[in-house]
DSSP file (Angstrom, degrees, kcal/mol; ACC not computed):
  #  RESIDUE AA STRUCTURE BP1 BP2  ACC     N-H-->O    O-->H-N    N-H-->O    O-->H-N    TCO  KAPPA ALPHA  PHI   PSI    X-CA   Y-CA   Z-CA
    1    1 A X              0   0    0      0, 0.0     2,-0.1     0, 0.0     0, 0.0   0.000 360.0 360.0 360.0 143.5    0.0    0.0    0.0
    2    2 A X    >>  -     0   0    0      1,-0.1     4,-1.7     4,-0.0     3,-1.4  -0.398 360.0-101.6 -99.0-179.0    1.5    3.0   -0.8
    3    3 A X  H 3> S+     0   0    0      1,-0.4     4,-1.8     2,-0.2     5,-0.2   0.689 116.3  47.7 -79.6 -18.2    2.0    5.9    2.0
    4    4 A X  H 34 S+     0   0    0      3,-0.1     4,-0.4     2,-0.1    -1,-0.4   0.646 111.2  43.3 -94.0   8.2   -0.9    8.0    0.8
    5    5 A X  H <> S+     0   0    0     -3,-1.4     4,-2.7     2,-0.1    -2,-0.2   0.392 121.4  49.9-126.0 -37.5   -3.4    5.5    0.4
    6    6 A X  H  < S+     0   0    0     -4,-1.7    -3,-0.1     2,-0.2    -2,-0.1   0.980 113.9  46.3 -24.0 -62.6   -1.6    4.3    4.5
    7    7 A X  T  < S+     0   0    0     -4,-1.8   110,-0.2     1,-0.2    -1,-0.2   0.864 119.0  38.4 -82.9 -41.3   -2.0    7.8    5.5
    8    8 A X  T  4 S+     0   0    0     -4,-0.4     2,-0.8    -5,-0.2   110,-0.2   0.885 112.7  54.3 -78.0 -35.4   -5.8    7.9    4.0
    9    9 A X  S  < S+     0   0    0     -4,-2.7    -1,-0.2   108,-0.1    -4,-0.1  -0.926  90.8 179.5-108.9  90.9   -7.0    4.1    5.2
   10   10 A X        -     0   0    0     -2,-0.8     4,-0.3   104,-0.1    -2,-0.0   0.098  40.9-114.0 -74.5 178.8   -6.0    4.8    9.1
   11   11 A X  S    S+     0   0    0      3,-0.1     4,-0.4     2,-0.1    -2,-0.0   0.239 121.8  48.2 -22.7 -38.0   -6.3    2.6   11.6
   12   12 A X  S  > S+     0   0    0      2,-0.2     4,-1.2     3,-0.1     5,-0.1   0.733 108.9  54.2 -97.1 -59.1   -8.6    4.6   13.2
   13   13 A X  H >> S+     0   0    0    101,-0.2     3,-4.6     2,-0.2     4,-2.2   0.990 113.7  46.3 -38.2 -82.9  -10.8    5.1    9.7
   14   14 A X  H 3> S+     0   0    0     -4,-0.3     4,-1.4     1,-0.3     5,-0.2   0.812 108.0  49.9 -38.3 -42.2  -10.9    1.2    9.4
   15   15 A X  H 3> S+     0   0    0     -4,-0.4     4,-1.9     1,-0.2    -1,-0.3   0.857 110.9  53.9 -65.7 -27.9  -11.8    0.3   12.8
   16   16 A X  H X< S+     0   0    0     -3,-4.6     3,-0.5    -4,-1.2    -1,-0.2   0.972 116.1  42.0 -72.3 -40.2  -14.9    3.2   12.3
   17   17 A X  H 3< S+     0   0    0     -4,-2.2     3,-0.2     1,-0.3    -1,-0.2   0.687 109.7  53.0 -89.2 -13.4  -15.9    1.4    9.3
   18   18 A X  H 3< S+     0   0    0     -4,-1.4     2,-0.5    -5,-0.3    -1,-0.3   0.570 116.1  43.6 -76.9 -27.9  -15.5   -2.5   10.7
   19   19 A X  S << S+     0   0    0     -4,-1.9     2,-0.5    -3,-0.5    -1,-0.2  -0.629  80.2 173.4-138.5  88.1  -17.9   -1.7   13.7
   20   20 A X    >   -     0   0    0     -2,-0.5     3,-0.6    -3,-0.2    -3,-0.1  -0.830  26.4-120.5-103.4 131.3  -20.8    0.5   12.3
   21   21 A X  T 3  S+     0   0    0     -2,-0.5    56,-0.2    52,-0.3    55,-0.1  -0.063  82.3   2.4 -60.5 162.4  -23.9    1.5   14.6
   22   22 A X  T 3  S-     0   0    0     54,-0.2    38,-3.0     1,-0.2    -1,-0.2   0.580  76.2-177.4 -31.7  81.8  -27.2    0.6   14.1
   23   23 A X  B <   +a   60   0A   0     -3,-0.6    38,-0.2    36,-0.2    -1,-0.2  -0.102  45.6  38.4 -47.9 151.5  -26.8   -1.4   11.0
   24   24 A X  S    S-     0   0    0     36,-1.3     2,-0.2    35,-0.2    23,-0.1  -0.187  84.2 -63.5 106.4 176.8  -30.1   -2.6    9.5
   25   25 A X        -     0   0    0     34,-0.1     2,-0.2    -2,-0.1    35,-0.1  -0.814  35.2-124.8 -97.8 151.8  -33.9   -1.5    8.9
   26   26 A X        -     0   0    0     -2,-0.2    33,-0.0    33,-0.2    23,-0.0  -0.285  23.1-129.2 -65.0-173.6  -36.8   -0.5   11.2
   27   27 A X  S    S+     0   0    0     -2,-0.2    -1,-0.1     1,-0.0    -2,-0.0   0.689  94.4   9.1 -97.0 -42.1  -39.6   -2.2   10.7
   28   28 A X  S    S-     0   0    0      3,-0.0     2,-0.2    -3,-0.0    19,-0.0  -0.304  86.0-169.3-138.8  50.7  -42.3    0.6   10.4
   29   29 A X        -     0   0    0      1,-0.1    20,-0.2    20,-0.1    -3,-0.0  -0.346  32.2-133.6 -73.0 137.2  -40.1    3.7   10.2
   30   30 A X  S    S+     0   0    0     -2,-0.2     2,-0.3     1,-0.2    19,-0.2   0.595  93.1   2.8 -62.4 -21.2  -41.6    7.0   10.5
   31   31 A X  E     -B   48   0A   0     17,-1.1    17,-0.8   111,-0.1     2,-0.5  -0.962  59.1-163.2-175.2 139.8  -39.2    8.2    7.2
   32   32 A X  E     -B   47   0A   0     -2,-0.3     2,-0.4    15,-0.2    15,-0.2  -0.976   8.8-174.6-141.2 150.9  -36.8    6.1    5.1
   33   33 A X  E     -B   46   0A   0     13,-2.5    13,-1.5    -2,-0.5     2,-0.4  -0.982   7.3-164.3-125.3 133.7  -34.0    8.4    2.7
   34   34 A X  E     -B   45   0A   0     -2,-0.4     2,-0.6    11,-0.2    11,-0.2  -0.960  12.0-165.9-110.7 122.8  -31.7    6.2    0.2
   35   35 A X  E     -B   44   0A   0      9,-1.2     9,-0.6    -2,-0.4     2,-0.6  -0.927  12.0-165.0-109.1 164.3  -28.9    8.0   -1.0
   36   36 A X  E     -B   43   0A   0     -2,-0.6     2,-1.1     7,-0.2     7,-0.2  -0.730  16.1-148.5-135.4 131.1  -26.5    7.4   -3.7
   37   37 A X     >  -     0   0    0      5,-1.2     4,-2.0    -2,-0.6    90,-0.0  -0.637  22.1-155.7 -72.4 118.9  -23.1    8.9   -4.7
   38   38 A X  T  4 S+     0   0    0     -2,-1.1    -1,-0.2     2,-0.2    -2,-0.0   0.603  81.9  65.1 -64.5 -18.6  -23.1    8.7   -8.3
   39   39 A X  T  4 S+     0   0    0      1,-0.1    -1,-0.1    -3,-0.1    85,-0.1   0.950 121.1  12.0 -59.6 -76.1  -19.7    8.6   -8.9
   40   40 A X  T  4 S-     0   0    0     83,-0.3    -2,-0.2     1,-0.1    -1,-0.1   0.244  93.0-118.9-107.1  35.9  -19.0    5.3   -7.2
   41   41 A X     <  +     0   0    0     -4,-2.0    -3,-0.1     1,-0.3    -1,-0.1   0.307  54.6 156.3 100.0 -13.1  -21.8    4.1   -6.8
   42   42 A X        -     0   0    0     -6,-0.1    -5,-1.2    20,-0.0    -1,-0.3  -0.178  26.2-157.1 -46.7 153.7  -21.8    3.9   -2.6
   43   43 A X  E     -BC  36  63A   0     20,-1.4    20,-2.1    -7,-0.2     2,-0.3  -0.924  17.7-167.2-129.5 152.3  -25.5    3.9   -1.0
   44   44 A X  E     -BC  35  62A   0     -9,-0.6    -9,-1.2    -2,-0.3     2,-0.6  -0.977   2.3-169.7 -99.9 101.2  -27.1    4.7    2.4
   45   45 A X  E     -BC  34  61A   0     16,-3.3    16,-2.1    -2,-0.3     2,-0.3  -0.904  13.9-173.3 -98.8 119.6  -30.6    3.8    3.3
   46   46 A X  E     -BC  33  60A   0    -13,-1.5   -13,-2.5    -2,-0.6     2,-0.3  -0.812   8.1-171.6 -91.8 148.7  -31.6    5.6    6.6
   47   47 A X  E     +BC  32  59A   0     12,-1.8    12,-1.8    -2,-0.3     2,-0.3  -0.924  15.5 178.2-125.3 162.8  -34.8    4.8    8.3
   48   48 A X  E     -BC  31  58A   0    -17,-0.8   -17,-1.1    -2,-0.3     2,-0.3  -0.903  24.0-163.9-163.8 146.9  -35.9    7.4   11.7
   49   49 A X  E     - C   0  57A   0      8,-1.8     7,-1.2    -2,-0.3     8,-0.6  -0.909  21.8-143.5-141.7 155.6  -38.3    7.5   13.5
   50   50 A X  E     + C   0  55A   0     -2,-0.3     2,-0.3     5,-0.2     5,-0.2  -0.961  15.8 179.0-143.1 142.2  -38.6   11.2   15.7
   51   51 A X  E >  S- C   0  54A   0      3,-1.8     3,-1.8    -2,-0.3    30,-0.1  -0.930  70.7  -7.2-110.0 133.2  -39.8   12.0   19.1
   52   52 A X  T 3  S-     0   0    0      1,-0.3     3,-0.1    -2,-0.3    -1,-0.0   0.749 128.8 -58.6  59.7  21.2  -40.0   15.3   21.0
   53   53 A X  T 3  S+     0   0    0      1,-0.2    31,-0.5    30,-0.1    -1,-0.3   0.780 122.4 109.9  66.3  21.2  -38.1   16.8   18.0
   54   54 A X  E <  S- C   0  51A   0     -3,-1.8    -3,-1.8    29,-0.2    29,-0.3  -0.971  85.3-102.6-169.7 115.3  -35.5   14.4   18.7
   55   55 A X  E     + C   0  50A   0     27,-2.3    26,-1.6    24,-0.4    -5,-0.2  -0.224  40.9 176.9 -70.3  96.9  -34.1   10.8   16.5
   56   56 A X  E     +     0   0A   0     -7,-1.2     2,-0.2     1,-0.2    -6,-0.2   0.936  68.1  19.2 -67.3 -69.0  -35.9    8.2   19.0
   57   57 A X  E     - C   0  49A   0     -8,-0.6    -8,-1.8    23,-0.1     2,-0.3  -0.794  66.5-167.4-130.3 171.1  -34.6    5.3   16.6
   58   58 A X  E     + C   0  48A   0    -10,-0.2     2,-0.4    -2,-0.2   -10,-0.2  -0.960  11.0 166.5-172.4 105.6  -31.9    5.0   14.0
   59   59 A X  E     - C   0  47A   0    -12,-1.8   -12,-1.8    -2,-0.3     2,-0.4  -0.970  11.7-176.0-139.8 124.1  -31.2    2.0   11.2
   60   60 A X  E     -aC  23  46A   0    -38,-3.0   -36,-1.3    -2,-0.4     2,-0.5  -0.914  20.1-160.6-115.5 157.3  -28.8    2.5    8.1
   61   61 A X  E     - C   0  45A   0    -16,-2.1   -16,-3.3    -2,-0.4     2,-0.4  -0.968  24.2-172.1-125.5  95.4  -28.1    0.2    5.4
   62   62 A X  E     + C   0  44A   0     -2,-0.5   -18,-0.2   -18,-0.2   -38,-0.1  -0.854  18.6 177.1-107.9 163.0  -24.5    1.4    4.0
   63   63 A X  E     + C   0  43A   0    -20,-2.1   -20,-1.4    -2,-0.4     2,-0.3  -0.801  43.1 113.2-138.3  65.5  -23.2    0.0    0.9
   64   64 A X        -     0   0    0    -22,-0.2     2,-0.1     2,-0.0   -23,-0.0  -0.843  67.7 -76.4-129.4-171.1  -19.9    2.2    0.6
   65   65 A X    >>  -     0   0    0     -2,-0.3     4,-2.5     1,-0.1     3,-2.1  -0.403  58.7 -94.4 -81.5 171.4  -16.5    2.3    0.6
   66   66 A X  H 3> S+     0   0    0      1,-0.3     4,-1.9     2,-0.2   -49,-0.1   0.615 125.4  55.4 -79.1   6.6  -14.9    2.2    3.6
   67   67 A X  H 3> S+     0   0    0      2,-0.2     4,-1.9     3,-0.1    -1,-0.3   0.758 114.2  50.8 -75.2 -29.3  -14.5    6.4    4.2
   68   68 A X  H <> S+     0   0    0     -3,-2.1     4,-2.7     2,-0.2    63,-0.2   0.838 112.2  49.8 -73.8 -18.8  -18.6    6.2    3.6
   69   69 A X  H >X S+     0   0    0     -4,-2.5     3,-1.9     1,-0.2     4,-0.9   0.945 111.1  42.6 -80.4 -68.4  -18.6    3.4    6.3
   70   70 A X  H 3X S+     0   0    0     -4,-1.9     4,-1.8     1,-0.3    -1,-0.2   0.672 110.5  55.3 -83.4   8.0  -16.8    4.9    8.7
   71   71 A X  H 3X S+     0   0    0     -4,-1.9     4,-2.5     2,-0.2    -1,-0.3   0.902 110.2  51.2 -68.3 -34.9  -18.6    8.2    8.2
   72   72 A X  H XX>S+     0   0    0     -4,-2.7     3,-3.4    -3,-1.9     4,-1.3   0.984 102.9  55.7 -42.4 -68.9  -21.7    6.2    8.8
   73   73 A X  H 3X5S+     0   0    0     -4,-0.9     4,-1.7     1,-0.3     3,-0.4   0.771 111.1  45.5 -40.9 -46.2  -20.4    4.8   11.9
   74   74 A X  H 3<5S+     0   0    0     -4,-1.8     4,-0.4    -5,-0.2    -1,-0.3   0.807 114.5  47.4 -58.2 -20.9  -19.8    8.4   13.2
   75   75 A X  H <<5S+     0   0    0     -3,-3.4    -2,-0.2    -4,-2.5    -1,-0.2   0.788 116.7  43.4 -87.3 -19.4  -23.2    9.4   12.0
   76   76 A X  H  <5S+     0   0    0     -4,-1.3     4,-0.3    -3,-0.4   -54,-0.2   0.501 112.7  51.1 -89.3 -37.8  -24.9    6.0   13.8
   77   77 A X  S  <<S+     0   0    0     -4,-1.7    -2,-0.2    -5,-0.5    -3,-0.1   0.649 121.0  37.0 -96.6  -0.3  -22.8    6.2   17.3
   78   78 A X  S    S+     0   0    0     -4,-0.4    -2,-0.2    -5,-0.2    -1,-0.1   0.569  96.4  71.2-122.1   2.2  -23.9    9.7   17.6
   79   79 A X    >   +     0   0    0     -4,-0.2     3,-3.4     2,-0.1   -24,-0.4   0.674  57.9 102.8-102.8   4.0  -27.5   10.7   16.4
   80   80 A X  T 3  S+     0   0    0     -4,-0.3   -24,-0.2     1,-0.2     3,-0.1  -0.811  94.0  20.8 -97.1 154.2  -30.3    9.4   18.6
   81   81 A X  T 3  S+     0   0    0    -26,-1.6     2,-0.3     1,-0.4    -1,-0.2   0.361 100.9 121.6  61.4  32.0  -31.7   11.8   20.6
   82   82 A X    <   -     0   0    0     -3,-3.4   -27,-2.3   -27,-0.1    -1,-0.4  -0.885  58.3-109.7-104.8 172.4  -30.2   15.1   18.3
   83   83 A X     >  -     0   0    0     -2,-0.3     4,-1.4   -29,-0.3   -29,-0.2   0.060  16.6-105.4 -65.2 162.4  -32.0   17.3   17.0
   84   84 A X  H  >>S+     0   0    0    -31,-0.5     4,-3.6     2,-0.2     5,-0.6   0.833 126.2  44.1 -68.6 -43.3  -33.3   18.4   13.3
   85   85 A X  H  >5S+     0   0    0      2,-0.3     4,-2.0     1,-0.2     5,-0.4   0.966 109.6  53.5 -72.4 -54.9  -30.9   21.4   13.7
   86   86 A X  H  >5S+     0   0    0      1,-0.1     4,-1.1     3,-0.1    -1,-0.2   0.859 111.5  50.0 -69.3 -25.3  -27.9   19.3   15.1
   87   87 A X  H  X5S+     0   0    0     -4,-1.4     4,-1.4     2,-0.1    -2,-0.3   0.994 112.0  42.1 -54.1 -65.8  -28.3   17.3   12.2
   88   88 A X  H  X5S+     0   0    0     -4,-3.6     4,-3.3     1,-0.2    -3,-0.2   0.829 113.6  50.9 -47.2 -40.4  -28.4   20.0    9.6
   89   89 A X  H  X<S+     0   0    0     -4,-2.0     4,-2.4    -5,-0.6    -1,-0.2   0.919 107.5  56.5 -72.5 -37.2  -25.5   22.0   11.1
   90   90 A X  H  X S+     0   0    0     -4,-1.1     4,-3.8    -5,-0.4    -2,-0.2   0.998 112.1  46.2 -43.8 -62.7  -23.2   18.3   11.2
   91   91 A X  H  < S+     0   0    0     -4,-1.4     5,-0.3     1,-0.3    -2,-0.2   0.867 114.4  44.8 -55.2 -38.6  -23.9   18.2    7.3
   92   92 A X  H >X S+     0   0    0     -4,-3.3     3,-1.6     1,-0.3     4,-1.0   0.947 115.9  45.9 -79.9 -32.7  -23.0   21.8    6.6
   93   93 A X  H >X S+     0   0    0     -4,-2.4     4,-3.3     1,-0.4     3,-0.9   0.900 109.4  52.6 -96.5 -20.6  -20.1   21.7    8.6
   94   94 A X  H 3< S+     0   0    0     -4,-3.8    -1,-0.4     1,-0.3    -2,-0.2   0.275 108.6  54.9 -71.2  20.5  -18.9   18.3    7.1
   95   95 A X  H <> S+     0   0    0     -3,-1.6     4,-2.4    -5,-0.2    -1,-0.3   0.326 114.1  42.3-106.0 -34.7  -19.4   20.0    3.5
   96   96 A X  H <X>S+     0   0    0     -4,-1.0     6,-3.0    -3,-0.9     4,-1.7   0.891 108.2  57.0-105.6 -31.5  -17.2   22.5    4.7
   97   97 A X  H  <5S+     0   0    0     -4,-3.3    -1,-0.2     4,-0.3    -3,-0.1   0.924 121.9  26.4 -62.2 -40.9  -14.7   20.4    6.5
   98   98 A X  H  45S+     0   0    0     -5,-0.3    -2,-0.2    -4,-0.1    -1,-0.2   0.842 131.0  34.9 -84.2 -33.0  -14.0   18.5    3.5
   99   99 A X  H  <5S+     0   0    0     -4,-2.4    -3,-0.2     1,-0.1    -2,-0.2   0.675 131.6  29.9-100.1  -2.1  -14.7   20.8    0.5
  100  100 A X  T  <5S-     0   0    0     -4,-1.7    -3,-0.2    -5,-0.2    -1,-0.1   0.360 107.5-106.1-132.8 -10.0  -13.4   24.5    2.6
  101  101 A X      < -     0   0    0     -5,-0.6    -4,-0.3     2,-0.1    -3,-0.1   0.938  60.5-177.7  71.0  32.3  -10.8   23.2    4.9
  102  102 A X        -     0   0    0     -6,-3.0     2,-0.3     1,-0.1    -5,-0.1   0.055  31.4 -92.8 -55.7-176.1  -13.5   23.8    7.4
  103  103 A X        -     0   0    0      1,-0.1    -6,-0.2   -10,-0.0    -1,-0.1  -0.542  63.7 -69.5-101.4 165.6  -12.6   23.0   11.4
  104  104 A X  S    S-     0   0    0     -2,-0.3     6,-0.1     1,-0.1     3,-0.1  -0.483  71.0-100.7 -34.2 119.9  -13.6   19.2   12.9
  105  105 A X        -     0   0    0      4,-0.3     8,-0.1     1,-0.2   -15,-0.1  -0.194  54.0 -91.4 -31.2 144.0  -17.8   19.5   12.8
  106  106 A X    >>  -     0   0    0    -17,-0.1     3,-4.5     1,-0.1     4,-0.9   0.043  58.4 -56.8 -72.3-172.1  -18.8   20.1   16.2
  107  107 A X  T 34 S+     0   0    0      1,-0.3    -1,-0.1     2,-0.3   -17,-0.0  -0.651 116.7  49.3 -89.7 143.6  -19.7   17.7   18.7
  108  108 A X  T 34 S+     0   0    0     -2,-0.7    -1,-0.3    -3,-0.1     3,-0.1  -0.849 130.9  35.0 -25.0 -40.9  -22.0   15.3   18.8
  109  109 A X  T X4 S+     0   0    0     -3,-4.5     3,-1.1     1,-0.3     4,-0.3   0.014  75.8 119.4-124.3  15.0  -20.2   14.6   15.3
  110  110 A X  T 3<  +     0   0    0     -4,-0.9    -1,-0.3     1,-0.2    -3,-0.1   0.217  59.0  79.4 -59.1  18.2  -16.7   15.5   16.0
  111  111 A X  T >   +     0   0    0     -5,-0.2     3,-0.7     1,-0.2     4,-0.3   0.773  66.1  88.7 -71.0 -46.3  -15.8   12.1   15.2
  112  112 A X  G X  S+     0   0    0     -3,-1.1     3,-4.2     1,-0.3     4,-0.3   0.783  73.8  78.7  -5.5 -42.0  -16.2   13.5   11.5
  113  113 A X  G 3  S+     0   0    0      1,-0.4    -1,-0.3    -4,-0.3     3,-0.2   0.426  75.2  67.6 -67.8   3.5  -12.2   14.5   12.3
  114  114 A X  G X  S+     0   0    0     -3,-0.7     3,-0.6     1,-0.1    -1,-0.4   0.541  95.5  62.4-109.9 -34.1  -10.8   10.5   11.7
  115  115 A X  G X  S+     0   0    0     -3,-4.2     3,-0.9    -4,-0.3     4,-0.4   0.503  71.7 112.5 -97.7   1.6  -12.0   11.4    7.5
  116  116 A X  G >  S+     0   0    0     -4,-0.3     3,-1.2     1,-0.3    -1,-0.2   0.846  70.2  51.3 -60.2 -18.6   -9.3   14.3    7.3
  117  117 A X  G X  S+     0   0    0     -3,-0.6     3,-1.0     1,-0.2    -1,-0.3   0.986  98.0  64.1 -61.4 -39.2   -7.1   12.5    4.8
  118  118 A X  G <  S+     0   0    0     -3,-0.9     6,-0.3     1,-0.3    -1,-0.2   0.633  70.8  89.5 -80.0  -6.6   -9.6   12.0    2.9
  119  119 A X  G <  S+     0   0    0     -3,-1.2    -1,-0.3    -4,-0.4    -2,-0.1   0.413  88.5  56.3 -24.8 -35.0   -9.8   15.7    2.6
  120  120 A X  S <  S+     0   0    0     -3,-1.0     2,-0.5    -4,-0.1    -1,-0.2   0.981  94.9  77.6 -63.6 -92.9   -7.2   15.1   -0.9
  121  121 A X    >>  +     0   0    0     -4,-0.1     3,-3.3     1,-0.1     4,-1.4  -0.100  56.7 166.5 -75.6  63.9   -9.7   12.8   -2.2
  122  122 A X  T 34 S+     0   0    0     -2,-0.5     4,-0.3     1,-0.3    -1,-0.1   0.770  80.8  59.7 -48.2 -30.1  -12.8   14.8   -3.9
  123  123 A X  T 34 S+     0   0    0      1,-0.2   -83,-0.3     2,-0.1    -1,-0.3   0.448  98.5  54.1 -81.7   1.5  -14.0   12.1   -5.5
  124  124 A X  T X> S+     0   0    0     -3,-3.3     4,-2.5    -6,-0.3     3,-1.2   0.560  86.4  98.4 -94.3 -28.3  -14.5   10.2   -2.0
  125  125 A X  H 3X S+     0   0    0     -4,-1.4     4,-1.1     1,-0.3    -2,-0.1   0.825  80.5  43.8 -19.3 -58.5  -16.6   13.5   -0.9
  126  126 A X  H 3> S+     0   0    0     -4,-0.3     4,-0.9     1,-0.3    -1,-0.3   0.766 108.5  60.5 -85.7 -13.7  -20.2   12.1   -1.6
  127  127 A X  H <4 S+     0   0    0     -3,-1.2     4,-0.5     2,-0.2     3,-0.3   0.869 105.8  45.0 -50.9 -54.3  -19.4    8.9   -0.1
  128  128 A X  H  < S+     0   0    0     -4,-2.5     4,-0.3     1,-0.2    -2,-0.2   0.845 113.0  48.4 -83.4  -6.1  -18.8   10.3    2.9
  129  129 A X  H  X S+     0   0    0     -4,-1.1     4,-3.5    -3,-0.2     5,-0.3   0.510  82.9  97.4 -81.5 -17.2  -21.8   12.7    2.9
  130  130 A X  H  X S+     0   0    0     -4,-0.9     4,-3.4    -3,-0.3     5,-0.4   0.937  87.7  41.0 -36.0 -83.5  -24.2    9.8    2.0
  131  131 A X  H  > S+     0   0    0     -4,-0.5     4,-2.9     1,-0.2     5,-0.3   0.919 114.1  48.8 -62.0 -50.2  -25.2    9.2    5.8
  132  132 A X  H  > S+     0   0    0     -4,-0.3     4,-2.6     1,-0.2     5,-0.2   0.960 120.0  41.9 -35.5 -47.1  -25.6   13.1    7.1
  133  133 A X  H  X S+     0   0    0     -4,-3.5     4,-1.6     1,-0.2    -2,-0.2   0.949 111.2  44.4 -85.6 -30.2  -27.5   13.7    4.4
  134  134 A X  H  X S+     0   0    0     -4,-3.4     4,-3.0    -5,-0.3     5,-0.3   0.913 122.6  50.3 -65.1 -46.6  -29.8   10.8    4.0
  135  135 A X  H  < S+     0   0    0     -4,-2.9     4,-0.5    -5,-0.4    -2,-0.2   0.837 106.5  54.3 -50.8 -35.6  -30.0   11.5    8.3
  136  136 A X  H  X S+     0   0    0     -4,-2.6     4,-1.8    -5,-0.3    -2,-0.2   0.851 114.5  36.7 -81.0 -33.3  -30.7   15.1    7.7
  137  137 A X  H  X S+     0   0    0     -4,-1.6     4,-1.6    -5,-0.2    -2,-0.2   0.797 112.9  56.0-104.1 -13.3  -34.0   14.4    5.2
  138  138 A X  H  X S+     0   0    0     -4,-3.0     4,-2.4    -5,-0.2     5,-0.2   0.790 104.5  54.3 -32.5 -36.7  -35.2   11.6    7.0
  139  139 A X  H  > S+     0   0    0     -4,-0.5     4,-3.3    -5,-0.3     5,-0.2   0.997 116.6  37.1 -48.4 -63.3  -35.2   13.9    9.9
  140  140 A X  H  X S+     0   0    0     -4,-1.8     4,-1.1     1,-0.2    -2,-0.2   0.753 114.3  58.8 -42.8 -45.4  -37.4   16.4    7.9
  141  141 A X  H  X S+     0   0    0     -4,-1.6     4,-1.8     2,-0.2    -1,-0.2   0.871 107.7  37.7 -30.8 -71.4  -39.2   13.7    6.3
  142  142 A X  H  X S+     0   0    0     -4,-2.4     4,-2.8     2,-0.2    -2,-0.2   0.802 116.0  61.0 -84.2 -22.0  -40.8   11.7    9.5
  143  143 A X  H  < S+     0   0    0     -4,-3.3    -2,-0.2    -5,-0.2    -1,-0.2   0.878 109.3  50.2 -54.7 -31.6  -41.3   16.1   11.1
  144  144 A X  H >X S+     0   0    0     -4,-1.1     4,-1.0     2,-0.2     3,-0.6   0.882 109.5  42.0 -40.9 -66.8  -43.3   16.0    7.9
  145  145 A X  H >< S+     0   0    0     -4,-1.8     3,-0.8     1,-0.2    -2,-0.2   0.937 109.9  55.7 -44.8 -73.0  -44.9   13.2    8.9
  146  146 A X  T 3< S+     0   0    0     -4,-2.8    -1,-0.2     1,-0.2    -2,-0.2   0.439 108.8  49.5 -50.8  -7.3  -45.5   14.3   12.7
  147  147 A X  T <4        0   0    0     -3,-0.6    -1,-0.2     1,-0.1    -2,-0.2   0.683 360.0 360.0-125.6 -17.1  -47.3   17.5   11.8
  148  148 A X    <<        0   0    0     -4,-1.0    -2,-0.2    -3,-0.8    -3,-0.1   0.384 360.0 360.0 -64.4 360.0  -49.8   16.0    9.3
């Protein structure tokens, strides 16, 4: 392996992407999002279900490579019980972290800070936005849902 592809495939990366949180579907979720990086071809299916303004339950289905897994895995060990608003502000700032040189996303999602090699890699981008974003309109989605 050569020292950039070393320096990008971490330790740290791999391990987020070998042990990802709530793998799997609900059963009768309140909102379900797929999205799909058209470049390569990664997917995310989220399903949510929303409480109080707040992600009561949480199932992904990723199919990426492994910078989309272990963004999942940050986006899965940290989102029940945020908010519509802590959701949205994770995505912009992981947009910005990768495409701006932005800082680390705050916390909850400061895990986000394990994907900076990938930060080179542009074409790894939507992979690794796949779960924020599919998390951020699912939120919106099942609030949709909750006010009808």
């Amino acid at each position: 392996m050569s020292n950039d592809l070393a320096k990008l495939y971490s330790t740290r990366l791999l391990a987020l992407a070998a042990d990802i949180p709530h793998v799997g579907r609900l059963e009768a979720p309140q909102a379900t999002v797929r999205e799909r990086a058209p470049l390569c071809g990664s997917t995310v299916t989220v399903d949510m279900d929303i409480e109080d303004d707040r992600v009561q339950h949480f199932a992904q289905d990723v199919k990426a490579c492994a910078l989309g897994q272990a963004a999942a895995a940050v986006v899965g060990a940290n989102i029940i019980g945020c908010t519509h608003a802590q959701i949205a502000r994770a995505k912009r700032e992981l947009a910005a972290f990768l495409k701006e040189n932005g800082p680390v996303p705050a916390a909850p999602f400061d895990g986000f800070e394990a994907l900076l090699p990938a930060r080179d890699y542009k074409n790894r981008h939507a992979s690794i936005l796949l779960a924020i974003t599919a998390a951020d309109q699912a939120f919106a989605q099942a609030a949709e849902k909750d006010c009808a």
